[in-house]
Every structure is written in structure tokens, then in C-alpha cells.
C-alpha positions as CSV (number, residue, x, y, z in Angstrom):
1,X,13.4,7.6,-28.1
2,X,12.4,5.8,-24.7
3,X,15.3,3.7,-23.1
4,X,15.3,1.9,-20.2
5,X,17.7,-0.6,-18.0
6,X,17.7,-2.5,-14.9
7,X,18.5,-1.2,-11.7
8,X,21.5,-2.0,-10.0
9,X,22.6,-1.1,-6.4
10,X,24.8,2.0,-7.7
11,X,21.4,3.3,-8.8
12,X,19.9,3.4,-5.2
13,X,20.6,7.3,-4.4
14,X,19.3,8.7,-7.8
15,X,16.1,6.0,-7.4
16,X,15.2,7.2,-4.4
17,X,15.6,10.7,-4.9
18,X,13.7,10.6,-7.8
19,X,10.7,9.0,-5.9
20,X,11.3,12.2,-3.2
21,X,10.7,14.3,-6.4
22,X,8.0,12.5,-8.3
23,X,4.3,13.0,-8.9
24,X,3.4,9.6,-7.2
25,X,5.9,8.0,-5.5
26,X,5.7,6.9,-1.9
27,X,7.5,5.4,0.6
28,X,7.0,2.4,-0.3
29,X,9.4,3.1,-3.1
30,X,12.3,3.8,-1.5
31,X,15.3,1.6,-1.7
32,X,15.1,0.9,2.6
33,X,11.5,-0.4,2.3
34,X,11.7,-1.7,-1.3
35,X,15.2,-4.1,0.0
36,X,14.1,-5.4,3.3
37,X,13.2,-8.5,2.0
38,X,15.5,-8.3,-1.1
39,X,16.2,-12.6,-0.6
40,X,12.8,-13.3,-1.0
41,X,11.9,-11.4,-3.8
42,X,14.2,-11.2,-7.4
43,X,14.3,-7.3,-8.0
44,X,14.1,-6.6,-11.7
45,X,13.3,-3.0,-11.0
46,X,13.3,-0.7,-13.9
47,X,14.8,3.1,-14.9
48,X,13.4,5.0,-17.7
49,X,15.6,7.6,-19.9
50,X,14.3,10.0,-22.7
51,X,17.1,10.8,-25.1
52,X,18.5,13.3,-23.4
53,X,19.6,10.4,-20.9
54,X,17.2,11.9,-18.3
55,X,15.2,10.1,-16.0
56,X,11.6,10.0,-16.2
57,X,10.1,6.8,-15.0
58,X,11.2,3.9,-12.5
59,X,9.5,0.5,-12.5
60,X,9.4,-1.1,-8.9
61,X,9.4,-4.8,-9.9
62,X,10.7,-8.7,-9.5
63,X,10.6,-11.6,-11.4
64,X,9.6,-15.0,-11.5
65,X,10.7,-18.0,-13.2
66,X,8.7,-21.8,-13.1
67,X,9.3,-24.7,-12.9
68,X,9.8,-25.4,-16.1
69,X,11.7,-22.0,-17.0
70,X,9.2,-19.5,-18.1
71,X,10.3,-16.4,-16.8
72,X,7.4,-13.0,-15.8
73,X,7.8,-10.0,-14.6
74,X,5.8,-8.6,-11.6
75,X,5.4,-5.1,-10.9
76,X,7.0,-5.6,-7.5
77,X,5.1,-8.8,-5.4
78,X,6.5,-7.2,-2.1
79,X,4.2,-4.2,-2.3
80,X,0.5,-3.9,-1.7
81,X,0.5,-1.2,-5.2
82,X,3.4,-0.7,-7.7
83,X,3.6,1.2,-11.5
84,X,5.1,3.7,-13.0
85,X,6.6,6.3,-10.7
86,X,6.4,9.1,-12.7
87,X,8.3,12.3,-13.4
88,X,6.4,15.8,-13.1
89,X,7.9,16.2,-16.5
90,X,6.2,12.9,-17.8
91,X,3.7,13.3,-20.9
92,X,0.8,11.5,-21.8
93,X,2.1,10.9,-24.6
94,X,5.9,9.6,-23.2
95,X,3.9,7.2,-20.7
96,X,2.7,5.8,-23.9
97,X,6.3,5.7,-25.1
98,X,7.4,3.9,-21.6
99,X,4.7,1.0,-22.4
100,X,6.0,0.3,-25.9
101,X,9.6,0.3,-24.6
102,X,9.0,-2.0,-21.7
103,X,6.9,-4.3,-24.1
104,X,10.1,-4.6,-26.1
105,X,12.3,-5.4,-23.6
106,X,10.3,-7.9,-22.2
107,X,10.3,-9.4,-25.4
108,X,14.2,-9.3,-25.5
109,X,14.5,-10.4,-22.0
110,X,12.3,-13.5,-23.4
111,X,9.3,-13.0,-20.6
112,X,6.6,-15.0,-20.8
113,X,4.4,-12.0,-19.3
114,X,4.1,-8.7,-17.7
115,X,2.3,-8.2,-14.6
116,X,1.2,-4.5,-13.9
117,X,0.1,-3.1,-10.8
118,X,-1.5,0.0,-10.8
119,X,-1.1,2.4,-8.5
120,X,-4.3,3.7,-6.9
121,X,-5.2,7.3,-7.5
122,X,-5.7,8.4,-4.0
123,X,-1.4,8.1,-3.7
124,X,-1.1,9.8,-6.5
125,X,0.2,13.9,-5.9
126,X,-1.1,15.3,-8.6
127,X,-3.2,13.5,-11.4
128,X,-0.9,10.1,-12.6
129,X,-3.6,7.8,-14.8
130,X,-1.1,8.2,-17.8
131,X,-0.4,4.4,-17.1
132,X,-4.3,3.5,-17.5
133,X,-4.4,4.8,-20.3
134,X,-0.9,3.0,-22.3
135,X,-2.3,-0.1,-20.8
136,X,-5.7,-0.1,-22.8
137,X,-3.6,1.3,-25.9
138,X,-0.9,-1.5,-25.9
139,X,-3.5,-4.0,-24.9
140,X,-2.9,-4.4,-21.1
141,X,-5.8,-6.8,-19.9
142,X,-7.8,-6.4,-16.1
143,X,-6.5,-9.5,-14.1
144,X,-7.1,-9.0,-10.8
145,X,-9.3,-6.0,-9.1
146,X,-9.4,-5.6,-5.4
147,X,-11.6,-3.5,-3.3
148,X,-10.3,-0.9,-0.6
149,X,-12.3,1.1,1.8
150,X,-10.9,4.9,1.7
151,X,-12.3,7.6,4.0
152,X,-12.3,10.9,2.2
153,X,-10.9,13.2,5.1
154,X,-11.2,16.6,2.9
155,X,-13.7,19.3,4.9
156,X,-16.0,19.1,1.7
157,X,-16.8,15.3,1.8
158,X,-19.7,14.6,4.0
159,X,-18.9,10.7,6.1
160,X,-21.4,9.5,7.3
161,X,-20.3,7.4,11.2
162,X,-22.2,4.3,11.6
163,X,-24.1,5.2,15.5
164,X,-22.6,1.4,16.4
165,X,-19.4,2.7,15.9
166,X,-19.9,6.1,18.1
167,X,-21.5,4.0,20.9
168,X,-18.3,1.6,20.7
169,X,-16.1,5.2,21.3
170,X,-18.7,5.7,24.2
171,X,-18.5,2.6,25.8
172,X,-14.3,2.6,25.2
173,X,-14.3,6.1,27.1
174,X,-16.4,4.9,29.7
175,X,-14.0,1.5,30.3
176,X,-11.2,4.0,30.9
177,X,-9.5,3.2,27.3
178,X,-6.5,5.2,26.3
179,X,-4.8,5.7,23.4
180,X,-0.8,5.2,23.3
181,X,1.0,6.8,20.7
182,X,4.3,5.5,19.1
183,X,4.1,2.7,21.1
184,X,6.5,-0.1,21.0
185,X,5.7,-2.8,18.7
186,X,6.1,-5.4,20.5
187,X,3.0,-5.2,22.6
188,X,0.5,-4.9,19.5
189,X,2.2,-8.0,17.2
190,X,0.6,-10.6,19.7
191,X,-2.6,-9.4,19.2
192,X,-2.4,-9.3,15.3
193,X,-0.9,-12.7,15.3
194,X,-3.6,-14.3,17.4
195,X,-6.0,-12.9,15.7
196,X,-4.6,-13.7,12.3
197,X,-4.2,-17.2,13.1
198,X,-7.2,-17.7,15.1
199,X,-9.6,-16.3,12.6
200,X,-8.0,-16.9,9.2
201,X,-4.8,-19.4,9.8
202,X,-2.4,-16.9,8.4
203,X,0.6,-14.8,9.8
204,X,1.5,-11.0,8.9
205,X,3.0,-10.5,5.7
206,X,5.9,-8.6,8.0
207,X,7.0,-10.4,11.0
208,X,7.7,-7.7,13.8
209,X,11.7,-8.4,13.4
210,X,11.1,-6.8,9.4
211,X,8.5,-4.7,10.6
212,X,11.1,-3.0,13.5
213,X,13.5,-2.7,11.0
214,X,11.5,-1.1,8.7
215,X,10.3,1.3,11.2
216,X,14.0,1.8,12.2
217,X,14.5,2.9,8.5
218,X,11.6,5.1,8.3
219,X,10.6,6.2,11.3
220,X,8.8,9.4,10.2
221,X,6.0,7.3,7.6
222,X,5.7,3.6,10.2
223,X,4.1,4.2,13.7
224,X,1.9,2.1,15.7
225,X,-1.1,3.1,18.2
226,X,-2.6,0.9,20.7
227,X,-5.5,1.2,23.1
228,X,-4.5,0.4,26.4
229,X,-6.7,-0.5,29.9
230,X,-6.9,1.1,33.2
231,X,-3.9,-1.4,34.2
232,X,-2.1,-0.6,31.1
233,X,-2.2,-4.2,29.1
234,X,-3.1,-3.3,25.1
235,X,-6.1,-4.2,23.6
236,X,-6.2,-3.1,20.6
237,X,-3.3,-1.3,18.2
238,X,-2.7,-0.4,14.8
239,X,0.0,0.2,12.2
240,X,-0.3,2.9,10.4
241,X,2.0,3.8,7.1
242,X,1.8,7.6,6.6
243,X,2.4,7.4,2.3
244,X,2.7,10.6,1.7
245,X,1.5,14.1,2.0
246,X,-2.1,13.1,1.1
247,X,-2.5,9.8,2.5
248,X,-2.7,7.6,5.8
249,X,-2.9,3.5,5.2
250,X,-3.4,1.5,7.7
251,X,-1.2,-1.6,7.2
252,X,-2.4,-3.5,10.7
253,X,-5.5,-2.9,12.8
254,X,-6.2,-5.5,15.6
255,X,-8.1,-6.1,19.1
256,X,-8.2,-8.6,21.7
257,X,-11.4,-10.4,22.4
258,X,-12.2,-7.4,25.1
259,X,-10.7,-4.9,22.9
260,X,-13.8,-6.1,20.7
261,X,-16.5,-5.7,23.3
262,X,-15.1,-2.3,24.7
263,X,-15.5,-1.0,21.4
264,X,-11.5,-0.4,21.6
265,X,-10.9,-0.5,17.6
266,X,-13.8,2.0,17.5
267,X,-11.9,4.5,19.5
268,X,-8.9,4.3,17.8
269,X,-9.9,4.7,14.2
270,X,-11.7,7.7,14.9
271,X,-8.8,9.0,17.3
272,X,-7.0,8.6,14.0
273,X,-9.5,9.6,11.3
274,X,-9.8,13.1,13.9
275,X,-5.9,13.3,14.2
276,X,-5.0,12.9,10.7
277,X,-7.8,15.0,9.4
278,X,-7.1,17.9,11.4
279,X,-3.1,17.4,10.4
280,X,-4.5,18.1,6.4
281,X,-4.6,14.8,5.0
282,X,-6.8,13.9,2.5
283,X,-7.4,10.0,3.0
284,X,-7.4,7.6,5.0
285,X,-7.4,3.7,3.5
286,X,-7.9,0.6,5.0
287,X,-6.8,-1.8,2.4
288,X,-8.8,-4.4,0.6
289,X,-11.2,-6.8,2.2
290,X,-10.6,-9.7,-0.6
291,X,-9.1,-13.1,-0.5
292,X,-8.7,-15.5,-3.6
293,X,-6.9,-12.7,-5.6
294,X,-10.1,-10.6,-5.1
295,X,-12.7,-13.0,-6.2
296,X,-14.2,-13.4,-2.5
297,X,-15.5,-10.4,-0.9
298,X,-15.6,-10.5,2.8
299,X,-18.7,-8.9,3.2
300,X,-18.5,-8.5,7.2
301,X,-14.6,-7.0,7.5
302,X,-15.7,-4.4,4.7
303,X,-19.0,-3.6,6.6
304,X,-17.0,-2.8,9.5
305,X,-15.0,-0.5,6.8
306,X,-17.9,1.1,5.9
307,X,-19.3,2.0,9.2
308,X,-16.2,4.4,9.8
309,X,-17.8,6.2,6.5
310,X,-15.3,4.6,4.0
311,X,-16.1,4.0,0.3
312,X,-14.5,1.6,-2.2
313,X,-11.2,2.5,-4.1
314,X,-10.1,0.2,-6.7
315,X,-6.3,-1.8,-6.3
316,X,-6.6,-2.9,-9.9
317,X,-3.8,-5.4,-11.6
318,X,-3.0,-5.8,-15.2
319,X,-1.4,-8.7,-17.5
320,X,0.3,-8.6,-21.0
321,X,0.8,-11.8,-22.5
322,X,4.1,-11.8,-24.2
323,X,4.5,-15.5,-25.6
């Protein structure tokens, strides 16, 4: 018998050791990411137990309740990919156990709705689709799907470099461009905002006071790059989130108007792609290229994607309907 219970601050050394030891757990997971902004989201994270009391599953998550009371439960809205995080020792057929169990509690905990996140298979450490398939069996319906540009970085897979994209690395090399390393990130987060706001009127989902303290936290999984002139002012810079032993995200990627013509963003991405393929990582993902909950495609930020010889990877979100 499957039970399960909400997690509670006591819980936060065993949660995060568990994701340490899990089959798909990344940082993201971890109680000093997961609780930086723990006032704007209401954690309803879960644990799961077999009957031998042993821990199996956790359930990053939050929850929402209207207006009018009608309370849902998110796999958590703080993190770009959620799920189960599973247990090595985690059957097909006890993932299928999990689903009917957290149906039931929902129920219980009178939720309107469950919203499941699933957790792409390039994070994954060893195959972890168990979830896919309970969803389809206890009638888990597609309600959003987002599309994410992934360069496989495995010797085997041939990537194909768009030339514009070499002749930007020429044209950065020949400007004098240089690459920085853990550089501070205060000198990229003007970039990123001016650009964000300039081009889509948004800011970063992290402001660089959460984002410092993240890094803080974590300092071996959040660094930051930029591409620097002769006279040492950045144009370009990235923030890259090293997930785990297979994968490289970036979370930020940004260049000045220069930056743009010197083909600076050019040089760094491939710096990286180079860096982190000779290091033995298998991908490296530059997140979704969708607004309006993935119903509009931007068609020229994936392009740009593409030309670095990325592919599409699937950020897929599910809903049960519980009233």
C-alpha cells in the first residue's frame, strides 16, 4: 500500500538527500533552490512511502486557491520542469501505485485539479517515463506542451553548425572578444534586462538579488559567462545551470546591440557547447522558445536554436480534473 504526506521543514535533509540519490532528480530539487522564493509560492510538496515506511517518491509542488475558493495543485509553478523524483528502487508498477494514491488524496484534500509537470527525459539519469505512463492509465490529459531546443553533445550524434554561426565566432575572434568565466553577475543582469524589456516588456523570472543568492547556495551547478571587449565592458553573458551529471541548461543568454553584430553570443555558445562536451556531458538545452503557454512558436529565437545544431525536446504538462 502507497502512502504519502506533505512535506514539512523537518523533512528538508532526508528530501534532499533523496534527490542526491535518485534516478532523476536535479538541482532544482533541492530544498535551497526549491525555498528561495518560498513567499511567493504555497509549497504543497509531497513524500511517498511503500509499506515498509520507505521512501520512494517526492512530489515538488504548490498550490493555488481562487477567488472564489477552489483550491489546485501545481507540480511546483517555481520550476521550469517538476514530477515524480523517483527512487532507483521505483517500479513501473508502484509509479502506477503513486498516481492512484495522489488521486486520492487530492480528492480528500478537496482539489479542484492536479497539474502535472513532467519532467523531460534528457534530466533523467537513467530511463524515468514510469510517470507517462500512470498518467495515460489514470487518465491524465496533455494541457500544455512546450518546445525546447537540446544539442545532443554525445561523440556519436552528428550537429550540424549553421556557417552564420561559425562566421559570427570568426568575426567575434577577430573583434578581440574574450570569454570570462565565473564572472560576477552583476555585469551580465543589465544586458538581460534591457534586452528583456526592450524586446518583449518583461523582466527575469529571477531578479539578480534571488539569482546571487541562489548562486551563493549552489555554487557548483549556477555560473555565469560573459564575452567581454578589448577595453573589458561585457557584451554578451549567459547563465548557465549545470542539472546534473548529464545535462547543461542555459537559464539566461543575452548580448548587447554590438554583442549582436560581433557575433558575441556566437562565440560563447560554442565556447560552451566545446567546454561542456569535452567535460562528458551529454546535452546541452536552451529552454523553450513559446509564449501563450506554448501556443505561439517564436519561429526566429528557435531558428537561432537551431543553427547551434539543436533539436526539439518536449516540456510537456498534464491536468486531472478532480471535481
Amino acid at each position: 500500500m502507497m502512502t504519502l504526506r506533505r512535506y514539512t521543514a523537518n523533512d528538508a535533509q532526508q528530501w534532499d538527500a533523496f534527490v542526491e540519490g535518485s534516478r532523476n532528480g536535479t538541482f532544482l530539487f533541492l530544498r535551497p533552490y526549491m525555498d528561495y522564493h518560498s513567499d511567493r509560492f504555497a509549497d504543497h510538496s509531497l513524500l511517498f512511502f511503500d509499506e515498509k515506511v520507505t521512501l520512494l517518491a517526492l512530489l515538488p509542488a504548490n498550490e493555488v486557491t481562487e477567488d472564489d475558493g477552489t483550491r489546485r495543485l501545481f507540480s511546483h509553478q517555481g520550476l521550469t520542469y517538476g514530477g515524480l523524483v523517483l527512487s532507483p528502487h521505483a517500479t513501473a508498477a508502484t509509479v502506477l501505485q503513486m498516481f492512484g494514491s495522489l488521486l486520492e488524496y487530492a480528492r480528500a484534500e478537496k482539489f479542484a485539479s492536479i497539474h502535472y509537470k513532467a519532467m523531460p527525459s534528457i534530466y533523467h539519469q537513467c530511463p524515468s517515463e514510469d510517470d507517462e505512463y500512470a498518467i495515460w492509465r489514470t487518465g491524465g490529459v496533455l494541457d500544455q506542451c512546450l518546445i525546447s531546443t537540446t544539442i545532443p553533445l554525445m561523440p556519436f550524434c552528428k550537429v550540424e553548425v549553421e556557417r552564420r554561426r561559425r562566421r559570427g565566432v570568426t568575426r567575434a575572434q577577430e573583434a578581440g572578444l574574450t570569454i570570462q568565466a565565473n564572472a560576477p553577475l552583476q555585469d551580465f543582469w543589465p544586458i538581460m534586462v534591457s534586452n528583456l524589456r526592450s524586446r518583449y516588456d518583461v523582466a527575469p523570472v529571477h531578479t539578480l538579488d534571488e539569482m546571487q543568492l541562489l548562486q551563493q547556495r549552489l555554487p557548483a551547478n549556477i555560473r555565469c559567462f560573459i564575452i567581454r571587449d578589448r577595453q573589458g565592458e561585457p557584451l554578451a553573458g549567459a547563465v548557465v545551470y549545470i542539472c546534473n551529471r548529464r545535462t547543461v541548461h542555459v537559464q539566461y543568454g543575452h548580448a548587447t546591440p554590438e554583442g549582436k553584430q560581433l557575433g558575441a553570443l556566437d562565440l560563447l555558445y560554442l565556447s560552451l557547447i566545446d567546454m561542456y562536451r569535452s567535460e562528458g556531458y551529454e546535452f546541452f538545452d536552451f529552454g523553450n522558445s513559446n509564449e501563450q503557454h506554448g501556443l505561439y512558436l517564436n519561429e526566429n529565437l528557435i531558428a537561432q536554436k537551431e543553427g547551434f545544431g539543436g533539436r526539439g525536446i518536449a516540456y510537456k504538462t498534464y491536468i486531472f480534473n478532480i471535481i
